[in-house]
C-alpha positions as CSV (number, residue, x, y, z in Angstrom):
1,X,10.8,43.4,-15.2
2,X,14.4,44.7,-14.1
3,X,16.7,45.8,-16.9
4,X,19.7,43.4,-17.5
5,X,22.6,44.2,-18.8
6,X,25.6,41.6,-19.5
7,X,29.2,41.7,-18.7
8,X,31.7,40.8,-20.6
9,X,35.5,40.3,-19.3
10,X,38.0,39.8,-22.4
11,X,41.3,38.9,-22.3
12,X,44.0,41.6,-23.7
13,X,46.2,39.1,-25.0
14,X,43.5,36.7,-27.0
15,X,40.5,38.5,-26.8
16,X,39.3,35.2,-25.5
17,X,36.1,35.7,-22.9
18,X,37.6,35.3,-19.3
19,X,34.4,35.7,-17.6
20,X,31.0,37.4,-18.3
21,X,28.1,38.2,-15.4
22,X,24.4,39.4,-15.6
23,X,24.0,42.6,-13.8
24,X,20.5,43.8,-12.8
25,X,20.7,47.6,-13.4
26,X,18.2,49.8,-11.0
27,X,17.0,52.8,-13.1
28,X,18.0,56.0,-11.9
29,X,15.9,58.0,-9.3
30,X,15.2,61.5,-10.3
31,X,16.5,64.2,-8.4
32,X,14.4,65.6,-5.5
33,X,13.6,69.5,-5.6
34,X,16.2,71.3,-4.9
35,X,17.0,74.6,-4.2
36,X,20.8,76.7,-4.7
37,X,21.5,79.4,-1.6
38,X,24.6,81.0,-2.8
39,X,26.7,81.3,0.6
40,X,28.4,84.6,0.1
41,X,25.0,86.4,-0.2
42,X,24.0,85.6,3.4
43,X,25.4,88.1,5.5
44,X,23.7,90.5,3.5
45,X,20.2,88.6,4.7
46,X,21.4,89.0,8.4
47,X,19.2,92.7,8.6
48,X,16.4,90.4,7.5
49,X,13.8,89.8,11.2
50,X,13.9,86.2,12.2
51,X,9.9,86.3,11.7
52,X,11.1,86.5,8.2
53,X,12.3,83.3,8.0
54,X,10.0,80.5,8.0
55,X,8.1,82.7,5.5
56,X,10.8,82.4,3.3
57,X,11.7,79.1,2.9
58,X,7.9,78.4,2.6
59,X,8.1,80.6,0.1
60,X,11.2,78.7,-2.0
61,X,9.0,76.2,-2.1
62,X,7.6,77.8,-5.2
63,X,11.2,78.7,-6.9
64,X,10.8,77.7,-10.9
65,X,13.3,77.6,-12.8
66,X,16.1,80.4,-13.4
67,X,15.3,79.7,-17.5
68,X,11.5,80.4,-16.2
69,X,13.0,83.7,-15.1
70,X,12.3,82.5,-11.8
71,X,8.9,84.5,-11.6
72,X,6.4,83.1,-9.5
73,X,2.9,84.3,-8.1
74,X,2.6,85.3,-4.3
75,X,-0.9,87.2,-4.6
76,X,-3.5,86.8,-2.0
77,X,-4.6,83.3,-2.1
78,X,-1.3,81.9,-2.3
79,X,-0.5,84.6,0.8
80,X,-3.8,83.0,3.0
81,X,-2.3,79.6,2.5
82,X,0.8,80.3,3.4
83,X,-0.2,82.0,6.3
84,X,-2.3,79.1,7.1
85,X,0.4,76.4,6.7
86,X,2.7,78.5,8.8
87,X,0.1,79.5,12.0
88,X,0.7,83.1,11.0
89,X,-1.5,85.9,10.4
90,X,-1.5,87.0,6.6
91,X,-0.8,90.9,7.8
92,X,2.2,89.0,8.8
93,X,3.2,87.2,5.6
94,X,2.4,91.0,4.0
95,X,5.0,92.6,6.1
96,X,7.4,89.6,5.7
97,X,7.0,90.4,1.8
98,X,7.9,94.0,2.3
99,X,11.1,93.3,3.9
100,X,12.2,90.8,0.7
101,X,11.3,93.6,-1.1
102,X,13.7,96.5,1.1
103,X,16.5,93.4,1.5
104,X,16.3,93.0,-2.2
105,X,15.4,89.3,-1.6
106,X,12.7,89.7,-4.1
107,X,11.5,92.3,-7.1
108,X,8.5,92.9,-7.7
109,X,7.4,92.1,-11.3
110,X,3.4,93.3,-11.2
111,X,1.1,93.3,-8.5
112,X,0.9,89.5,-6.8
113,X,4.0,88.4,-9.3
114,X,7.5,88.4,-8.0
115,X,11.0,87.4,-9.1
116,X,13.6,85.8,-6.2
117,X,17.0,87.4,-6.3
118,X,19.4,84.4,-8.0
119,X,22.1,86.5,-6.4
120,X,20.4,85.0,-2.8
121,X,18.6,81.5,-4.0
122,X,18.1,80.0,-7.5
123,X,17.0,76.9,-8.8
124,X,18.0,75.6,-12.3
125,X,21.2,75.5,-14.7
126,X,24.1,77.6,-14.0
127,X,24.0,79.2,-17.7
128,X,20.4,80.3,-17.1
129,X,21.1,81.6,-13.5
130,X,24.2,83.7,-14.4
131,X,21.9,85.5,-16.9
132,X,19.4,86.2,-14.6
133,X,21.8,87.3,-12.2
134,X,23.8,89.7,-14.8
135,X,20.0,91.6,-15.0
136,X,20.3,92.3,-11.0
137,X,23.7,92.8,-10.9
């Protein structure tokens, strides 16, 4: 069953009812995943090869939350599938990986766990991404 909520329109003068109306109220959708690329980082990712790319945004995908430190693991099952889902060879994604790591895309945390630069892309509430950032920075 819809939710319903009633309107009520009172006068100013009397505070007589002028009208009233039932409203069915649709519940609100949730927002869809969503990712934040800060503009004015880009031209810094322009030494990054185009190869690079897709790799990338498959791996945004995965992006938690800046208040989850944003650290996420990439070790080699999760490289096989992306490799997979992409058509590309997983020496490929490997090398991909390297370059985050010299364009500073990415840090590597352990072997197989990595963090995404939230100076580049970050996912979350501003207050938890500016502390994250104010560690890279």
């Amino acid at each position: 069953m819809r939710p319903v909520r009633t309107v009520i329109e009172l006068s100013d003068l009397t505070g007589e009812i002028k009208s009233q109306s039932t409203v069915y109220v649709s519940p609100a959708k949730s927002e869809p995943p969503y990712v934040k690329v800060y503009l004015d980082s880009l031209p810094n990712l322009t030494e990054m090869p185009m190869y690079c790319w897709p790799i990338l945004w498959w791996m945004i995908r995965m992006l938690p939350y800046a208040n989850a430190e944003q650290v996420f693991e990439f070790g080699a099952p999760m490289r096989r599938k992306a490799a997979g889902e992409l058509g590309v060879s997983v020496s490929r994604v490997d090398h991909a990986v390297s370059d985050f790591l010299k364009c500073g895309v990415l840090l590597r945390m352990d072997r197989g766990l990595y963090q995404f630069n939230p100076v580049f892309f970050a996912r979350g509430e501003w207050k938890d991404i500016q502390k994250l950032r104010s560690c890279w920075e």
